[in-house]
C-alpha positions in Angstrom: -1.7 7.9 19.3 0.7 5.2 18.8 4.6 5.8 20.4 6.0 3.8 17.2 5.0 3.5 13.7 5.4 0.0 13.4 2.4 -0.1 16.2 -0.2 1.5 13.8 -2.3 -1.2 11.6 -2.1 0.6 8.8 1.6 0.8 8.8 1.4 -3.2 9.2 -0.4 -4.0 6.4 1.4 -1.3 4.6 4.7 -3.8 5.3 2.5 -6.7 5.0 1.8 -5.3 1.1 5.2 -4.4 0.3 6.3 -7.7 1.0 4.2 -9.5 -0.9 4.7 -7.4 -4.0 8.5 -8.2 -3.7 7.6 -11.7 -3.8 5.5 -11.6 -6.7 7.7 -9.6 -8.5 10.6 -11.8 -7.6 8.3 -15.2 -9.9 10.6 -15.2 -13.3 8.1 -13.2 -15.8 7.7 -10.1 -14.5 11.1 -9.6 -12.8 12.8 -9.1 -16.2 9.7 -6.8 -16.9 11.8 -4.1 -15.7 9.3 -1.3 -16.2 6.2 -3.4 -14.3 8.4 -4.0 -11.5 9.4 -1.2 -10.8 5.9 0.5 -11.2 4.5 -1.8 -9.1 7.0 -1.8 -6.1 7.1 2.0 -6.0 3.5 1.6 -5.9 3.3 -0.8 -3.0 6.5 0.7 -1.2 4.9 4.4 -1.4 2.1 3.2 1.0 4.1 2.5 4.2 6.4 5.4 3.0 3.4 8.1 3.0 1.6 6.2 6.3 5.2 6.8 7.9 5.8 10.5 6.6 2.2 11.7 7.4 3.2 10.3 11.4 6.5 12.6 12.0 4.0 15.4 10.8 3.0 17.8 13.6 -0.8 18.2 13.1 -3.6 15.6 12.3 -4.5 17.3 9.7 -0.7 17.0 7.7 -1.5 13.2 8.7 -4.6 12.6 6.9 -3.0 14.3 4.2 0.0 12.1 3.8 -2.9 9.0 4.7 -4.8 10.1 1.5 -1.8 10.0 -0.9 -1.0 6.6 0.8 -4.7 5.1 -0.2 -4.0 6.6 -3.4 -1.2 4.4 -3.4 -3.0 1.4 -2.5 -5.5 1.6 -5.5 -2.8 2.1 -7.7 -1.0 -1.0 -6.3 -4.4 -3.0 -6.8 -4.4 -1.7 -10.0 -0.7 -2.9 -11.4 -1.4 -6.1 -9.6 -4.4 -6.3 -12.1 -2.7 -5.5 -15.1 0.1 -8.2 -13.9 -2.9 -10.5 -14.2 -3.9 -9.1 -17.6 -0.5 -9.7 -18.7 -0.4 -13.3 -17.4 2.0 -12.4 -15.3 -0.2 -14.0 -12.5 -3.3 -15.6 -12.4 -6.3 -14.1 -9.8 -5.2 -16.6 -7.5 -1.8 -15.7 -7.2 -2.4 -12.1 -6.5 -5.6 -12.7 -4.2 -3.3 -12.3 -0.9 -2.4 -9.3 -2.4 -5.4 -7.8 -3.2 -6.8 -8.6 -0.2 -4.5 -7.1 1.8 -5.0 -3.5 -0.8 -8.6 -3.3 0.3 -7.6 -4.5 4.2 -5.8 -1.3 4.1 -7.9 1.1 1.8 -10.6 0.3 4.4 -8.7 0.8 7.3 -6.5 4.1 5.7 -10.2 5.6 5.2 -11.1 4.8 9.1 -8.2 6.7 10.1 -8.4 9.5 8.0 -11.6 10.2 9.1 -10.7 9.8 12.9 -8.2 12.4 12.4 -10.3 14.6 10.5 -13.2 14.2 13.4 -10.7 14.7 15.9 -9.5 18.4 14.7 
């Protein structure tokens, strides 16, 4: 197991997300959409938040748990990043970093929930 958080690849492209949904909310348009941005951030922010509480649990299995809401959180995120798209906030080439980086990390959150669930 990793010593740090910040060592674990799902906490890094947890970061990696959450900054990039800051700097899409930050384009003109959807920063005065109050309501969107804020959806959206806590969306994106409650990834690396869960990924971070589920480590300072004791057991692997409180960490998978805490890893499950955070992929949870991902989809969500992918989801508002969508609808930003809908709204013509964006267009699918403004959010493909993004996106890409939601399934980087629903792919690699699943990985590691499973390794702590096999490793019980």
């Amino acid at each position: 197991m990793a010593a740090h958080i910040r060592e674990l690849l799902v906490w890094q492209l947890a970061d990696q997300l959450r900054v990039e949904v800051i700097r899409l909310t930050n384009w003109p348009v959807p920063s005065r959409d109050f309501r969107f941005k804020d959806q959206l951030r806590s969306a994106a922010s409650g990834v690396s938040a869960n990924v971070a509480e589920g480590f300072g649990r004791s057991t692997h299995a409180d960490f998978a748990r805490f890893l499950d809401i955070a992929r949870g959180s991902t989809l969500e995120t992918e989801n508002w990043l969508r609808d930003g798209e809908a709204r013509g906030y964006w267009t699918p080439q403004d959010t493909a970093h993004a996106r890409a980086l939601c399934e980087r990390e629903s792919r690699a959150l699943k990985r590691f929930i499973q390794r702590l669930r096999d490793s019980r």
